[in-house]
N, C-alpha and C positions, 0 to 999 in steps of 0.2 A: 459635408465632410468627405462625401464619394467614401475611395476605398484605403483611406487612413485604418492602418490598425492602433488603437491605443496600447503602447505599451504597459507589459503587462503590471508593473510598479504605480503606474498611475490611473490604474481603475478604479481605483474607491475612492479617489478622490473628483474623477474626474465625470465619471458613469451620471451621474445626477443631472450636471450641465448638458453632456452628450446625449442624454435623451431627450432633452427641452426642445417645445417648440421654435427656440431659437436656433437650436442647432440645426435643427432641419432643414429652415430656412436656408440658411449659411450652405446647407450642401444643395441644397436646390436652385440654388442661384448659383454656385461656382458652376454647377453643371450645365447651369443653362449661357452663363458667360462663354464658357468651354465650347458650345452647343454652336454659340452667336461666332466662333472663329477667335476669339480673343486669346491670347497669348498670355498664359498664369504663370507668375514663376513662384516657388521652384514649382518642378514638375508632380506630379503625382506620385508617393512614392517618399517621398521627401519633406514632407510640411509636417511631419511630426518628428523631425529627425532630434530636433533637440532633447525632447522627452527618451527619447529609443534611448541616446548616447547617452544621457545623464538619469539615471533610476531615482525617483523622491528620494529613498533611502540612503543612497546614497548624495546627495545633493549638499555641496559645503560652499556654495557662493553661486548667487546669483546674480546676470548682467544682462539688464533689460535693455533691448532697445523698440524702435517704433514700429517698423514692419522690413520686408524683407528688398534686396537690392532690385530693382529694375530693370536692370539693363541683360542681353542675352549671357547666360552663361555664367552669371554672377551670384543666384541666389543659392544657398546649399540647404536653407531647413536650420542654419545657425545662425544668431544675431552678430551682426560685423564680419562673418567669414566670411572670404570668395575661396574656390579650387582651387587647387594649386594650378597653375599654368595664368591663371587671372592674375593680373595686377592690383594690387590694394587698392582699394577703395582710398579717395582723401583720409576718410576719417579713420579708418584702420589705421595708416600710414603713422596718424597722430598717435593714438593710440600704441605702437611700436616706438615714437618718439618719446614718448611717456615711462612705456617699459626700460628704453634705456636707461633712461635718466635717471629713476628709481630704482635698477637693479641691474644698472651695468650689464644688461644682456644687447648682443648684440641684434640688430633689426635681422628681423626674418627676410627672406628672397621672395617670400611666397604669403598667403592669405590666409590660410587653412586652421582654422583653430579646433580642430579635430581633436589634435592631445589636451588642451583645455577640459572638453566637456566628455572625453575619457574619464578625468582625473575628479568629474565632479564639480563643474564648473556649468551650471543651465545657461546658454544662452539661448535667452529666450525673445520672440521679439510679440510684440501686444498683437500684432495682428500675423497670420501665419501664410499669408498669401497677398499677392499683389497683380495689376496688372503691368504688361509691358510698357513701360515709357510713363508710366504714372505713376509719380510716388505717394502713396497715401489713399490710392482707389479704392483700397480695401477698409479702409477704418471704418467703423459703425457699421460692418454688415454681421456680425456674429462673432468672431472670432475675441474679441474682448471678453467676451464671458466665460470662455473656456480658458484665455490664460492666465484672466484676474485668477479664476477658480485652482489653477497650477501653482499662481506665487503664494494666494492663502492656504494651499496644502503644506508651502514648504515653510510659512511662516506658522503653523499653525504646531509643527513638531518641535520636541522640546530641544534638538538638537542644535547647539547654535551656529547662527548661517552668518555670511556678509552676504548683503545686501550692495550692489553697486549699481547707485543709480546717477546714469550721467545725463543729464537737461532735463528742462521742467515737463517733460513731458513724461518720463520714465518716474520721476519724484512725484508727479498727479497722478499716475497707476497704483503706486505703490501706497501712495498718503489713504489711499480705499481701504487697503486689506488689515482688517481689524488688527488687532496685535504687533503691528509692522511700527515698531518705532523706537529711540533708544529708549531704555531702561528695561526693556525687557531681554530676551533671551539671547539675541540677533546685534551686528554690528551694521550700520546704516550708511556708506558714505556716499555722500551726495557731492557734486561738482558739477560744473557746464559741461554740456555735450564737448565729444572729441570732436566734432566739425570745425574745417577751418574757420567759419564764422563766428565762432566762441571759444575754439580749444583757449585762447590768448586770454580767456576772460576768469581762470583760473581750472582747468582740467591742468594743463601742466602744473607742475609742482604736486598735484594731490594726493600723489603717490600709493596710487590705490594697492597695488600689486603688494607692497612692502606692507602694510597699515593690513589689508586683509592677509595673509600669514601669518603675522606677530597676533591677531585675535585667533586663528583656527590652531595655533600652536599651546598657546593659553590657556586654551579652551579642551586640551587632548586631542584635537581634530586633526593632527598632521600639519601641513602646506601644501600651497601648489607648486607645482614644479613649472613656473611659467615660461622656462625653454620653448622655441618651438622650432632651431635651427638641425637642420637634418632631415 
């Protein structure tokens, strides 16, 4: 974990996994990947940023995805964001095609979903670190235990959240965390990943944006303001 600070909203939930032998692991190994010359993204600094931006307490929807971008300059510590100055990601792109189509907003210039997980929006991705040019390098080293441990904190309050999980792999993390399912407190919508290779297989039309407001507004929770032009 190196020198991740945990923000201070998700210590009690988080403090237990963070002292496990596994966690140690996970920081002993980033270090020593680090050590070997390997290129980690995001940088140090950055791999807990989704927790920093979005406080449990505050936390009214969550959007899992696998682990974080690969490529220089692209990862930020948010699942599906790049910086501003980066070009979307394909599957962001979709995801912006999605938004339109749902709520008439128009496509953003830029990646940045920063006002997102302001507002309460955890993007959070299973694994928190990756290496350069590899996507997936990171899976089953550690890092799974700490954000299964994150999503069953926020499914575990009695507050009710959406849950947005898009392809089988975000829906197989999520299908773990006890209590995570409809009839209980939470709204769950599940669809194909935004990637080109399945948006077409029903993420469009799912109209997550619109379907998650109409439950947080229901529910007394507000909405999201899913603007992000400006």
């Amino acid at each position: 974990m190196g020198s991740e600070a945990i923000p201070e909203s998700w210590r009690p939930a988080l403090e237990g996994v963070l002292a496990s032998a596994e966690a140690r692991r996970l920081g002993g190994w980033l270090r020593a990947e680090e050590a070997a010359g390997k290129t980690i993204y995001p940088p140090r600094g950055s791999r807990l940023r989704a927790l920093a931006l979005t406080p449990l307490d505050e936390t009214r929807v969550v959007i899992l995805g696998q682990d974080p971008y690969h490529g220089p300059g692209q990862a930020m510590g948010l699942s599906f964001s790049v910086p501003r100055g980066e070009r979307p990601p394909p599957s962001l792109a979709n995801i912006y095609k999605e938004l339109e189509s749902d709520l008439g907003l128009p496509r953003p210039d830029h990646g940045d979903l920063t006002r997102w997980a302001e507002q309460g929006v955890l993007l959070l991705n299973a694994s928190l670190t990756v290496e350069a040019g590899r996507a997936g390098s990171h899976a089953g080293r550690g890092w799974e235990a700490v954000t299964d441990a994150a999503v069953a904190a926020v499914a575990a309050r009695p507050d009710p959240t959406v849950f947005v999980l898009w392809g089988s792999h975000a829906q197989a993390k999520a299908a773990r965390i006890a209590g995570l399912a409809e009839g209980g407190p939470h709204l769950v919508i599940r669809s194909p990943h935004p990637s080109p290779l399945s948006a077409h297989r029903g993420f469009f039309g799912s109209k997550p944006f619109s379907r998650a407001n109409a439950f947080l507004r229901a529910h007394g929770r507000g909405e999201i303001d899913w603007r992000l032009d400006g």
